[in-house]
N, CA and C atoms as a LAMMPS dump frame, in Angstrom:
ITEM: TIMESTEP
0
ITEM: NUMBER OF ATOMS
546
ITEM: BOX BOUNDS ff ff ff
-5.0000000000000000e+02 5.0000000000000000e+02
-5.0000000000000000e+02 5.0000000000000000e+02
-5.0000000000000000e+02 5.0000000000000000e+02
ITEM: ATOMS id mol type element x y z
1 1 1 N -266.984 -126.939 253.99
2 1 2 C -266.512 -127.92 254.943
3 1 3 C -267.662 -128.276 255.888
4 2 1 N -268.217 -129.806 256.122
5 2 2 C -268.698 -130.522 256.945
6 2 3 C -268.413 -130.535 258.4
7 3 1 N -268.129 -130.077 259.212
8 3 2 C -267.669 -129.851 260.596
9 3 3 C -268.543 -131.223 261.506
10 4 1 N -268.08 -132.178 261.833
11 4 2 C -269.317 -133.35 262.546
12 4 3 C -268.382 -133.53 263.866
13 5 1 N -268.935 -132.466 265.515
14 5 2 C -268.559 -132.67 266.623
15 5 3 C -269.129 -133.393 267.317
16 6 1 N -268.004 -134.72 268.055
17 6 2 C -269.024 -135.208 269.115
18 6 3 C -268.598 -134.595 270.417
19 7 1 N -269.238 -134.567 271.379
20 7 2 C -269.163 -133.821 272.901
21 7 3 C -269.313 -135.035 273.722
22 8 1 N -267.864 -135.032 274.377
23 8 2 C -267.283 -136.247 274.938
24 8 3 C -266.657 -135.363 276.425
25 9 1 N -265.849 -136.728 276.84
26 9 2 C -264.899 -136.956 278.442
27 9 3 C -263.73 -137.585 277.711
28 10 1 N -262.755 -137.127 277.642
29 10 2 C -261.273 -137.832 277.285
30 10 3 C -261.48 -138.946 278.906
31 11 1 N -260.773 -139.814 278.373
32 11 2 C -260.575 -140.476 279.562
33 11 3 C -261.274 -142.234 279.171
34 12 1 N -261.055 -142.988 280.315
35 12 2 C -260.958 -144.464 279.885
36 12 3 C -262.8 -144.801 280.975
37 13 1 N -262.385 -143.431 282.21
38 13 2 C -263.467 -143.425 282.793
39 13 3 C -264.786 -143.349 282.325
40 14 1 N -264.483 -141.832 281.283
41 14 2 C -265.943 -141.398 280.797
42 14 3 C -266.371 -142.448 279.659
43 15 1 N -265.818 -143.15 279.099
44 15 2 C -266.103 -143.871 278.155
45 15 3 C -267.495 -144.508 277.67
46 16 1 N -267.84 -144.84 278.401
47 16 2 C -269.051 -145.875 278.297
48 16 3 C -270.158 -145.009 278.998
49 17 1 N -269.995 -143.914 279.199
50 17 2 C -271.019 -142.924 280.269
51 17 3 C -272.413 -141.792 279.122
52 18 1 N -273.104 -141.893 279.519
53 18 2 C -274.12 -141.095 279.057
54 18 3 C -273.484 -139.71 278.25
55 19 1 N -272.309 -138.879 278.895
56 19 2 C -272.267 -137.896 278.829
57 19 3 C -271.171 -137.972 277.503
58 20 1 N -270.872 -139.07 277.178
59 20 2 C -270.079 -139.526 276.059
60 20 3 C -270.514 -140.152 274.497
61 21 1 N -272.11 -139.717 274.448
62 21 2 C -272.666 -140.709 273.166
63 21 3 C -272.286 -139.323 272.339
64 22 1 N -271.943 -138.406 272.192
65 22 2 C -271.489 -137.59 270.905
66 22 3 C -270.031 -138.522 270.923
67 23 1 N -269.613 -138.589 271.707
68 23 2 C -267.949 -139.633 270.862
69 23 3 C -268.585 -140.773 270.746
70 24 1 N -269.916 -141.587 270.735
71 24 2 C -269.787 -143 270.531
72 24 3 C -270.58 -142.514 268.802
73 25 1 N -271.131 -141.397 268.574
74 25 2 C -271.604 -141.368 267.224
75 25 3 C -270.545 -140.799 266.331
76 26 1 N -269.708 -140.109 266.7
77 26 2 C -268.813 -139.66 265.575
78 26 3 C -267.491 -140.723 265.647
79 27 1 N -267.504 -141.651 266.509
80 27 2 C -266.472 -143.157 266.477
81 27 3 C -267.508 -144.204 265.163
82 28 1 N -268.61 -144.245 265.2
83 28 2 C -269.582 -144.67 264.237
84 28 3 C -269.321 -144.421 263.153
85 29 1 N -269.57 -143.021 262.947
86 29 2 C -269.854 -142.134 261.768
87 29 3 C -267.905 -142.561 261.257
88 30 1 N -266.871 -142.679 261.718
89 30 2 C -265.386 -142.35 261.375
90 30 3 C -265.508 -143.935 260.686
91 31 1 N -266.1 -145.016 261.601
92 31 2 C -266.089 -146.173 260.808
93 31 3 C -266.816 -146.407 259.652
94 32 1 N -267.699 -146.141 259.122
95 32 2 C -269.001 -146.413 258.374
96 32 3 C -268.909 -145.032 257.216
97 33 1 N -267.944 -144.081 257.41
98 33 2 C -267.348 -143.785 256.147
99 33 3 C -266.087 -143.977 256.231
100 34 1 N -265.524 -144.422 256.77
101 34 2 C -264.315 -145.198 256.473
102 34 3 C -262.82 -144.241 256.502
103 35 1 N -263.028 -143.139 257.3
104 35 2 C -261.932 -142.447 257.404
105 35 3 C -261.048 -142.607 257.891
106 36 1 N -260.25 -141.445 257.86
107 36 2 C -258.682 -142.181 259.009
108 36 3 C -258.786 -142.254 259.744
109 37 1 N -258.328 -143.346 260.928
110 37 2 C -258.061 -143.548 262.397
111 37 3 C -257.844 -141.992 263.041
112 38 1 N -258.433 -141.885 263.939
113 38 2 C -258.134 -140.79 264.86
114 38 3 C -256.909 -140.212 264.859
115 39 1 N -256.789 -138.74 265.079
116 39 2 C -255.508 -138.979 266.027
117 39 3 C -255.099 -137.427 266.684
118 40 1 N -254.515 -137.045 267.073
119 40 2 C -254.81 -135.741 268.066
120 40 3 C -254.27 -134.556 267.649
121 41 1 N -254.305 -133.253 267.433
122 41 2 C -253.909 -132.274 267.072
123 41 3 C -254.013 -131.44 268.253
124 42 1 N -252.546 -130.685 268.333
125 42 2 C -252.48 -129.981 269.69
126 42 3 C -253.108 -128.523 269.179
127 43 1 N -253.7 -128.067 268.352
128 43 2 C -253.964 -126.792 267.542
129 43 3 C -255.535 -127.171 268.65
130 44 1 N -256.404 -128.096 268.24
131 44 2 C -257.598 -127.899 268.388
132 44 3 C -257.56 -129.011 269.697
133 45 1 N -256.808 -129.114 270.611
134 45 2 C -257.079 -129.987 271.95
135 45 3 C -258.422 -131.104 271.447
136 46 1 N -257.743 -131.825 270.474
137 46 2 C -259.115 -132.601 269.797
138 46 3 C -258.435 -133.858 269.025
139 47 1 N -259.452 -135.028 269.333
140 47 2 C -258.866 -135.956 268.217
141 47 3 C -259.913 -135.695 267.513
142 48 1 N -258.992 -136.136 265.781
143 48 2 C -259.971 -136.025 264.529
144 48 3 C -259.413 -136.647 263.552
145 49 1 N -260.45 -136.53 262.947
146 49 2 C -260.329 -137.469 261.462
147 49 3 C -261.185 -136.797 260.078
148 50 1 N -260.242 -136.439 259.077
149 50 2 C -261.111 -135.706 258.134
150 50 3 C -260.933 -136.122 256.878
151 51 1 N -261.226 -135.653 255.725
152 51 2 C -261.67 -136.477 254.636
153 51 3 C -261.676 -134.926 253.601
154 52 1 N -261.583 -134.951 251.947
155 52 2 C -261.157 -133.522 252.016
156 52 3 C -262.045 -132.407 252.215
157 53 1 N -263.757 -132.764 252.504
158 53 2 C -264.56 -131.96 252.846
159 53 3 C -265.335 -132.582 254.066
160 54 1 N -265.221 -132.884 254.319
161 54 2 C -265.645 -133.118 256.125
162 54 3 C -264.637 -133.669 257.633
163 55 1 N -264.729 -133.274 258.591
164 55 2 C -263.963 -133.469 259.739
165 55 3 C -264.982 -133.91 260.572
166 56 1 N -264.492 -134.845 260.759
167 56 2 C -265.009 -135.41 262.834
168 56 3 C -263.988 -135.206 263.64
169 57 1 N -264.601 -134.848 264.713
170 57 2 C -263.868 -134.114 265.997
171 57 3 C -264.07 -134.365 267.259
172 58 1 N -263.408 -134.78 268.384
173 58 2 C -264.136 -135.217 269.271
174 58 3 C -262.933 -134.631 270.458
175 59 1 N -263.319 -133.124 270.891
176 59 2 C -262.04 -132.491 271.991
177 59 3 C -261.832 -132.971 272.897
178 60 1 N -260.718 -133.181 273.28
179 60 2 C -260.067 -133.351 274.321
180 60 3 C -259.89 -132.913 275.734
181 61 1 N -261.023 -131.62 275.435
182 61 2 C -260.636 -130.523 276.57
183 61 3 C -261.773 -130.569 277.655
184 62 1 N -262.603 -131.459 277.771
185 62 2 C -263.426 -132.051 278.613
186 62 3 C -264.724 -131.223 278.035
187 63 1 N -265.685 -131.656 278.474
188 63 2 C -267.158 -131.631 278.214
189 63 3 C -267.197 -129.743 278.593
190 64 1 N -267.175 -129.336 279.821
191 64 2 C -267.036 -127.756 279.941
192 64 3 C -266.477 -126.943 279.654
193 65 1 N -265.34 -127.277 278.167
194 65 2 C -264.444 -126.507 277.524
195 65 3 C -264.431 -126.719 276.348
196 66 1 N -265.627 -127.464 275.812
197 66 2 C -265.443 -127.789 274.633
198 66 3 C -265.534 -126.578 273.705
199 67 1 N -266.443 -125.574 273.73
200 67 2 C -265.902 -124.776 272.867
201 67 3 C -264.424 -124.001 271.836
202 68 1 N -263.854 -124.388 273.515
203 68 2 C -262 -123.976 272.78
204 68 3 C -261.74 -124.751 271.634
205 69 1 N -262.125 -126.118 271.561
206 69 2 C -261.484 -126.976 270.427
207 69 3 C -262.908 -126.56 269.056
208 70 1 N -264.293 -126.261 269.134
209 70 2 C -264.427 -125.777 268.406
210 70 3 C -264.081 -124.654 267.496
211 71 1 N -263.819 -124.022 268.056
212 71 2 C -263.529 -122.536 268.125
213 71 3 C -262.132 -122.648 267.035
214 72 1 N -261.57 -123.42 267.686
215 72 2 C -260.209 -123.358 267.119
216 72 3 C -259.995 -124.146 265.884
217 73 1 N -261.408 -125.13 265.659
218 73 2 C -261.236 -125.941 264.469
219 73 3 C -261.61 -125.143 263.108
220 74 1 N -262.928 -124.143 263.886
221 74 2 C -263.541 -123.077 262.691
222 74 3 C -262.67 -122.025 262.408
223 75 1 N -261.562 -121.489 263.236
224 75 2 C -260.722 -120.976 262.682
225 75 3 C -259.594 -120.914 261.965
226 76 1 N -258.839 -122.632 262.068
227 76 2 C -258.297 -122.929 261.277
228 76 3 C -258.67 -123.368 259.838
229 77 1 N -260.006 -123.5 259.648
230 77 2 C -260.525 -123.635 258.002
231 77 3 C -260.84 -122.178 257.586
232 78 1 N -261.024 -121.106 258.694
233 78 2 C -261.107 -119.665 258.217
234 78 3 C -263.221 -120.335 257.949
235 79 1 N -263.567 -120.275 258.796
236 79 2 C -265.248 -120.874 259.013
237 79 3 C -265.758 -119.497 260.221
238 80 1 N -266.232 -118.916 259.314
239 80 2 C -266.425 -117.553 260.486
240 80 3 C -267.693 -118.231 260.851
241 81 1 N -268.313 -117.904 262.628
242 81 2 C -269.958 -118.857 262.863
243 81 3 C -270.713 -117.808 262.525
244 82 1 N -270.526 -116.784 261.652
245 82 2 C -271.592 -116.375 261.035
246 82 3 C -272.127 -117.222 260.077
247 83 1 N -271.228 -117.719 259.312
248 83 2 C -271.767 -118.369 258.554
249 83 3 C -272.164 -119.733 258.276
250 84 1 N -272.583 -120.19 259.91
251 84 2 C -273.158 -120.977 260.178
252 84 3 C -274.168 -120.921 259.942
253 85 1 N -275.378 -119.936 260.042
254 85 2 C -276.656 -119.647 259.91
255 85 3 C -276.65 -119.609 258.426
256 86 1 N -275.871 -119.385 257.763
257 86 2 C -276.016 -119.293 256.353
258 86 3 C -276.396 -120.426 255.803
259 87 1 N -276.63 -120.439 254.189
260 87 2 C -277.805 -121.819 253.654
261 87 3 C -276.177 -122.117 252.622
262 88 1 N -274.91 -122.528 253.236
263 88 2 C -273.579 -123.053 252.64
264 88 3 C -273.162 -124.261 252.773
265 89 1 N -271.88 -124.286 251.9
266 89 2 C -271.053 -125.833 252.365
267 89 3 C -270.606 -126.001 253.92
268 90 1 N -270.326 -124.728 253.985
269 90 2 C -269.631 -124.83 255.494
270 90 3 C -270.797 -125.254 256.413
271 91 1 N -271.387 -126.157 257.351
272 91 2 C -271.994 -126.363 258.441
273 91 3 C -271.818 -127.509 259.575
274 92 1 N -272.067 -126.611 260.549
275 92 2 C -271.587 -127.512 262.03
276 92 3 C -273.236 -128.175 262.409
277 93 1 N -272.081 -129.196 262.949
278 93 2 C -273.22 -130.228 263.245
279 93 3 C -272.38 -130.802 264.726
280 94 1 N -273.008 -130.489 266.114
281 94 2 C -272.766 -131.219 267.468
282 94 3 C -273.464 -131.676 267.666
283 95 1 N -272.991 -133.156 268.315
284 95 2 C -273.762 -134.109 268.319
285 95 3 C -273.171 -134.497 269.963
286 96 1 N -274.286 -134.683 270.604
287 96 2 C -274.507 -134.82 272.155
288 96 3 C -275.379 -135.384 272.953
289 97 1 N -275.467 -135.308 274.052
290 97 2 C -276.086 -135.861 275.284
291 97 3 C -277.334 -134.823 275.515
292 98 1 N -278.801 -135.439 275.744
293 98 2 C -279.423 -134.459 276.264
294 98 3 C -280.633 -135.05 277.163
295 99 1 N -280.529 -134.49 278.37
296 99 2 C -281.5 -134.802 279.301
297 99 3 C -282.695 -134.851 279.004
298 100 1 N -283.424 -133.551 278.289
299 100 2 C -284.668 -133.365 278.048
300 100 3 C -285.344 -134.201 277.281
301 101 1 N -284.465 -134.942 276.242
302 101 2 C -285.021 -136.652 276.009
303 101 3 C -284.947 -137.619 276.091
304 102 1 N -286.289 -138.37 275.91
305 102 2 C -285.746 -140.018 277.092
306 102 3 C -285.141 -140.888 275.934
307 103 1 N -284.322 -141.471 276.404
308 103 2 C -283.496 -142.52 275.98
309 103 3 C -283.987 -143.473 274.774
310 104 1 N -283.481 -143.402 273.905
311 104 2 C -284.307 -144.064 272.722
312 104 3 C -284.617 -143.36 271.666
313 105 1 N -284.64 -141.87 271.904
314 105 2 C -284.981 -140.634 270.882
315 105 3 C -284.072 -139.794 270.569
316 106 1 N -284.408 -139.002 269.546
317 106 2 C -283.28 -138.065 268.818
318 106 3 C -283.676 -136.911 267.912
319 107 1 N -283.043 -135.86 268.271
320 107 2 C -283.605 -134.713 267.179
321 107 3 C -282.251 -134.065 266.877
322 108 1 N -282.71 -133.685 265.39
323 108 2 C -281.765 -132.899 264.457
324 108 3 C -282.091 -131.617 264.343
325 109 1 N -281.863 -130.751 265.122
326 109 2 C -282.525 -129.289 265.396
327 109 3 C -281.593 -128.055 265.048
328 110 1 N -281.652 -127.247 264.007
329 110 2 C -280.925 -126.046 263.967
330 110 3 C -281.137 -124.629 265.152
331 111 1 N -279.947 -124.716 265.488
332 111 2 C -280.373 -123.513 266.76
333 111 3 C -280.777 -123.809 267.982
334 112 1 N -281.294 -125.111 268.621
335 112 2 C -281.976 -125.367 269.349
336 112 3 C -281.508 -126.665 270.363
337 113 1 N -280.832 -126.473 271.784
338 113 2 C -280.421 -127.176 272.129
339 113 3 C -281.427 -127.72 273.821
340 114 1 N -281.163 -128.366 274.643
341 114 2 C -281.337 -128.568 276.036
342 114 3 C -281.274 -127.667 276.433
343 115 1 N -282.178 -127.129 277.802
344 115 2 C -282.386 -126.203 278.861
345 115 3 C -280.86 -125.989 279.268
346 116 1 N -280.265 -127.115 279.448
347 116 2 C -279.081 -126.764 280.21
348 116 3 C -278.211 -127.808 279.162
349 117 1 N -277.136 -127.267 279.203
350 117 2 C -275.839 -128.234 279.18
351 117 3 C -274.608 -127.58 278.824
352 118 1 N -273.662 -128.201 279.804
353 118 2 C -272.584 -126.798 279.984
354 118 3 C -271.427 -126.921 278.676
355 119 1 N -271.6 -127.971 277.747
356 119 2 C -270.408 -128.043 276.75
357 119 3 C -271.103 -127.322 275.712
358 120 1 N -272.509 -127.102 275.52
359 120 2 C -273.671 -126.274 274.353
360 120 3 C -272.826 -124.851 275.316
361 121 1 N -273.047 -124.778 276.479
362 121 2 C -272.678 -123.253 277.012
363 121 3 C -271.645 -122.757 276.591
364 122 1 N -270.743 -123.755 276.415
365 122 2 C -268.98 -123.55 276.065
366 122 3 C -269.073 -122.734 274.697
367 123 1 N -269.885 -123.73 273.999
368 123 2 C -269.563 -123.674 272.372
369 123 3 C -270.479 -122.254 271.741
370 124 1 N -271.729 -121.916 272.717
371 124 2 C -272.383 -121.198 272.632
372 124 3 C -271.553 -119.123 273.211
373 125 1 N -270.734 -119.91 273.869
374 125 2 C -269.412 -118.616 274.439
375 125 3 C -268.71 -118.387 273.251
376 126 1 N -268.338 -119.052 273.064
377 126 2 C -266.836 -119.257 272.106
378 126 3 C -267.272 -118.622 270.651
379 127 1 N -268.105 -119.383 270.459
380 127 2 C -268.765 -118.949 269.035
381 127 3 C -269.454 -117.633 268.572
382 128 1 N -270.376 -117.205 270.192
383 128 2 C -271.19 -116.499 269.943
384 128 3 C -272.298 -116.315 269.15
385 129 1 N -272.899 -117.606 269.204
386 129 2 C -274.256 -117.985 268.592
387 129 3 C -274.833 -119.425 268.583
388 130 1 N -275.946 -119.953 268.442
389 130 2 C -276.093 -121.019 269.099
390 130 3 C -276.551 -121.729 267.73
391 131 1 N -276.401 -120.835 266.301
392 131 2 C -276.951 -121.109 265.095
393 131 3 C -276.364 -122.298 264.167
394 132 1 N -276.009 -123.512 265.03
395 132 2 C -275.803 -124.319 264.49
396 132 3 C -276.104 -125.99 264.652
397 133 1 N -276.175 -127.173 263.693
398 133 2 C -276.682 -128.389 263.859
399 133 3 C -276.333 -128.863 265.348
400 134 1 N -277.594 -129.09 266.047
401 134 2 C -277.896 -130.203 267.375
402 134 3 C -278.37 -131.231 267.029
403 135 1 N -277.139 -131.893 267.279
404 135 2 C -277.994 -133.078 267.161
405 135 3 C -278.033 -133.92 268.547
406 136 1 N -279.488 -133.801 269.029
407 136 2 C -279.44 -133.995 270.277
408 136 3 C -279.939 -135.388 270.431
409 137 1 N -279.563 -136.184 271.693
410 137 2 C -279.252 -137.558 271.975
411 137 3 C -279.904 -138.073 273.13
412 138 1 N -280.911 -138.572 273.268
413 138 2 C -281.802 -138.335 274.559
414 138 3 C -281.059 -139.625 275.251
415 139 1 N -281.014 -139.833 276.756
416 139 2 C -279.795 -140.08 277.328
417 139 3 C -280.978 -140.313 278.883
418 140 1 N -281.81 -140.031 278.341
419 140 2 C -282.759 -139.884 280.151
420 140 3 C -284.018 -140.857 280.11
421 141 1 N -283.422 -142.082 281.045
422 141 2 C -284.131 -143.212 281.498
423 141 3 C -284.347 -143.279 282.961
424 142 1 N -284.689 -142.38 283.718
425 142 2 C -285.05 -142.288 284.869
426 142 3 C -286.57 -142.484 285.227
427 143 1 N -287.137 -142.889 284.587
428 143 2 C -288.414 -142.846 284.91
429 143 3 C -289.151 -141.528 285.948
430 144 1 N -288.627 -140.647 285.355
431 144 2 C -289.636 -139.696 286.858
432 144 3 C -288.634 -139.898 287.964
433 145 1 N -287.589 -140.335 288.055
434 145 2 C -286.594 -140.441 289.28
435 145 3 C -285.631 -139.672 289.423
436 146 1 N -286.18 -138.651 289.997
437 146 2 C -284.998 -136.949 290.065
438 146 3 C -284.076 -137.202 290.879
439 147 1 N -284.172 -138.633 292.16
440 147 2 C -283.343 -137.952 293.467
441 147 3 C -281.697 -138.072 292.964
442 148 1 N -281.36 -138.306 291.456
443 148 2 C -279.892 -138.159 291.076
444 148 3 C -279.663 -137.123 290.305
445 149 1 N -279.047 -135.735 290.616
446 149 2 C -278.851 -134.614 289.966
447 149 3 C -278.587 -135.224 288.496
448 150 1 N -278.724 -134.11 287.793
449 150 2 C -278.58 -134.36 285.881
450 150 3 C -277.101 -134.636 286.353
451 151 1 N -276.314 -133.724 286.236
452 151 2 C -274.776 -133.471 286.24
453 151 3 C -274.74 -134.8 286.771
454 152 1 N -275.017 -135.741 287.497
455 152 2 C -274.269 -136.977 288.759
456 152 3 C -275.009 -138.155 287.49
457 153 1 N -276.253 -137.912 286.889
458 153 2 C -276.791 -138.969 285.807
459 153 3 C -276.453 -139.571 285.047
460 154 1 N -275.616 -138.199 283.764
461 154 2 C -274.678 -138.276 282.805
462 154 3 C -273.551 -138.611 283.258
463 155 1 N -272.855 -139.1 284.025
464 155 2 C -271.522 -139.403 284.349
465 155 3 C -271.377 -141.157 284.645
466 156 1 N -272.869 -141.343 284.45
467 156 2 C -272.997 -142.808 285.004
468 156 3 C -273.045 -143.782 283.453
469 157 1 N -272.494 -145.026 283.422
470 157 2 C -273.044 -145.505 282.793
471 157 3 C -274.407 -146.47 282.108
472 158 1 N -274.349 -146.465 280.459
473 158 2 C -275.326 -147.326 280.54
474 158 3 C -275.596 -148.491 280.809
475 159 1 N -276.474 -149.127 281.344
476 159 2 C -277.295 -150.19 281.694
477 159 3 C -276.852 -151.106 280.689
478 160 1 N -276.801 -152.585 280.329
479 160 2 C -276.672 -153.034 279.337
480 160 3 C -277.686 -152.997 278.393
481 161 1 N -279.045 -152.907 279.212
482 161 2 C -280.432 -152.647 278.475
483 161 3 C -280.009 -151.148 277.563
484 162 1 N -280.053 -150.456 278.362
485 162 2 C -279.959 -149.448 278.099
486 162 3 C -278.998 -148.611 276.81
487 163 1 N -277.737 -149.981 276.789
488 163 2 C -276.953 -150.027 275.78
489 163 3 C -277.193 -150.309 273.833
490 164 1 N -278.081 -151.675 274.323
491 164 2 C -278.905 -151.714 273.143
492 164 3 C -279.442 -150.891 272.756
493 165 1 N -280.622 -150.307 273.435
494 165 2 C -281.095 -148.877 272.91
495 165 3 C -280.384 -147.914 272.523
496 166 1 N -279.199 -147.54 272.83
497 166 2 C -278.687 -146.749 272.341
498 166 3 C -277.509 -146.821 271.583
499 167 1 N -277.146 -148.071 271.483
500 167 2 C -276.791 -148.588 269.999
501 167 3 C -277.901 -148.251 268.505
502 168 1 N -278.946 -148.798 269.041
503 168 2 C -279.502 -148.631 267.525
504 168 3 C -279.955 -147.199 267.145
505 169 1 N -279.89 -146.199 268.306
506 169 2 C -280.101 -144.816 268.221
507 169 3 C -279.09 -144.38 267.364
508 170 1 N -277.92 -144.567 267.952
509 170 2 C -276.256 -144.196 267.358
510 170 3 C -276.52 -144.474 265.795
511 171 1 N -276.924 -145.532 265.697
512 171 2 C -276.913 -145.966 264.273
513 171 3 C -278.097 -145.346 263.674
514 172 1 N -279.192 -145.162 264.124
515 172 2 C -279.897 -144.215 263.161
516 172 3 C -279.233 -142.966 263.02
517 173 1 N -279.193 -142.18 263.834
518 173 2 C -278.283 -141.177 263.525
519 173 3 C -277.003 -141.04 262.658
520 174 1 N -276.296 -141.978 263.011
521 174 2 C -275.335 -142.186 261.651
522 174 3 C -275.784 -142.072 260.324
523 175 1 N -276.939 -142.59 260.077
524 175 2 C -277.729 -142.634 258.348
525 175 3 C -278.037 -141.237 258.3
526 176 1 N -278.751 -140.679 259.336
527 176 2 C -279.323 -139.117 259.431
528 176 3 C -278.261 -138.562 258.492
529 177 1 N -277.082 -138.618 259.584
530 177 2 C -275.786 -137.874 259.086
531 177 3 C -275.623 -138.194 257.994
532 178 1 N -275.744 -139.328 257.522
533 178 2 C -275.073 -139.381 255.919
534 178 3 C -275.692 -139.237 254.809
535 179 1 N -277.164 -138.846 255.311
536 179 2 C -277.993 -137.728 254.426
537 179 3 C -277.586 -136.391 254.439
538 180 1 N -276.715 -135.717 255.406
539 180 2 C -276.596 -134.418 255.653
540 180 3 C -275.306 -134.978 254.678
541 181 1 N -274.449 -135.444 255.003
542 181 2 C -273.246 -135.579 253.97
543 181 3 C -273.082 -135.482 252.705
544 182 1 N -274.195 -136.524 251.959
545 182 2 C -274.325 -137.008 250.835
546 182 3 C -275.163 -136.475 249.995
């Protein structure tokens, strides 16, 4: 099983916000393979959409709890995260927001996430290991302009400039993914 999480904000607020491009790539990824419409499962506090060997997932339980809805998705396929590190069918792939790159860029990194980010912390609790696909989403157009905490950054939305760019990011990444799929 394909596991493809995005790390989102339920809400109409967070929508369009930095801290929400893991739900604007796995809303991508649900169109462009053509799966079922969303829809919510109270098991994994998550909407999803799956296919008979891959799931997109995008929890419900806000950005600092996301682990619970992981947690609970790998245990209902019986997906122990040991065997995440393993070279199997089974592999997770989160896909997220990350400060440490500027806006426009993207890495597909096993094991290896941002200095900080508290929904990697969640999933990194829950799981007890950090041995699985990042796919990290660079999200940071500040030019050198710290005086807005990270946490207050990601909550803002994008720019319309800023939108384009990260439209066509979304969409490279989508192909990424459907090399990991296919």
């Amino acid at each position: 099983m394909k596991l493809f999480v995005g790390l989102g904000n339920p809400g109409i607020d967070y929508q369009k916000t930095r801290h929400n491009v893991g739900f604007m790539v796995v809303d991508l990824l649900q169109q462009k393979w053509k799966f079922p419409d969303f829809s919510f499962h109270k098991k994994f506090q998550a909407d999803w959409s799956k296919s008979d060997k891959q799931v997109l997932l995008k929890p419900q339980t806000y950005m600092n709890n996301s682990g619970q809805a992981v947690r609970a998705l790998l245990d209902f396929f019986s997906v122990s995260p040991a065997v995440l590190a393993e070279q199997s069918e089974d592999q997770l792939f989160v896909i997220h927001d990350d400060l440490d790159l500027k806006l426009g860029s993207f890495k597909i990194q096993f094991g290896k996430g941002p200095k900080v980010h508290n929904g990697l912390e969640s999933l990194y609790q829950h799981l007890g290991t950090k041995d699985f696909w990042h796919v990290r989403v660079g999200v940071d157009d500040r030019q050198g302009d710290r005086s807005m905490p990270g946490r207050n950054y990601v909550l803002q939305p994008f720019t319309e400039d800023q939108r384009v760019v990260i439209t066509k990011v979304i969409d490279q990444i989508a192909t990424e993914l459907q090399h990991a799929l296919f």
